[in-house]
N, C-alpha and C positions, 0 to 999 in steps of 0.2 A: 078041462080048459084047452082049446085049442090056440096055434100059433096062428098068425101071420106077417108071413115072410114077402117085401117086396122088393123087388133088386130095379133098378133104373139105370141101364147100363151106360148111358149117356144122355140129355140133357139139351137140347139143339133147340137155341134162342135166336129167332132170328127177327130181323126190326128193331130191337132191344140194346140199349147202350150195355156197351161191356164190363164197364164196372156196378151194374143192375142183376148181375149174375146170382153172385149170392144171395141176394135180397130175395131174387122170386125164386129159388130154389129151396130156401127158409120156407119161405111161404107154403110153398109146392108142398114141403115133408111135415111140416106140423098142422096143417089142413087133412092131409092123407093120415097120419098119425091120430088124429081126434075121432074120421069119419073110421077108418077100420077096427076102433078101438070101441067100438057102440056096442053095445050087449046084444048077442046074436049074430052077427055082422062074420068072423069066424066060421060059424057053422055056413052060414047061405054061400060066403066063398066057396065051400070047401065044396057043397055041390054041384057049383060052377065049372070044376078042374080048371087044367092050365087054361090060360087066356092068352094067346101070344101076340093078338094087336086089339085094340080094344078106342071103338070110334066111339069121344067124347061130344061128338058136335060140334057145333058153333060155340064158342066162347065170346064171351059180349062183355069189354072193356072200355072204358073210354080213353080219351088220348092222355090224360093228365092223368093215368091211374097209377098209383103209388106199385112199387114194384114187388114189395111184398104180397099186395093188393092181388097184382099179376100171377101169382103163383097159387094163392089161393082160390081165383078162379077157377084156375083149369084146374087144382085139385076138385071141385065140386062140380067143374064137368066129367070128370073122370068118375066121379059117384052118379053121376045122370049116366054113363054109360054103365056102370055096370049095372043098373036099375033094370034096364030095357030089359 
């Protein structure tokens, strides 16, 4: 069984009300947490190596999007990039 390890060195919300931080940051790690944690998912990283900037696309939210909401998107653009 292999690990993975992902480090987020900081976080940079911008347009975003500042007490909506936490909420899409939740979001963000248990989106990321579900999608890395998929059987096989480990090994494909592992033949990736490091990945030191990683272009997710466009993300496509609406203006009323809950901010959880928010976090979970861009985790599932972050899985469309590393797809490519």
């Amino acid at each position: 069984m292999r690990r993975v390890m992902v480090k987020i060195d900081s976080l940079v919300l911008k347009g975003f009300r500042h007490e909506d931080r936490h909420a899409i940051a939740q979001g963000l790690q248990e989106q990321l947490q579900e999608m890395l944690s998929e059987p096989g998912m480990a090994e494909r990283l592992s033949t990736m190596g490091h990945i030191p900037r990683l272009r997710a696309g466009q993300i496509e939210m609406s203006t009323d999007s809950k901010p959880r909401h928010v976090g979970i998107a861009t985790a599932n653009g972050i899985g469309k990039g590393l797809n490519r």
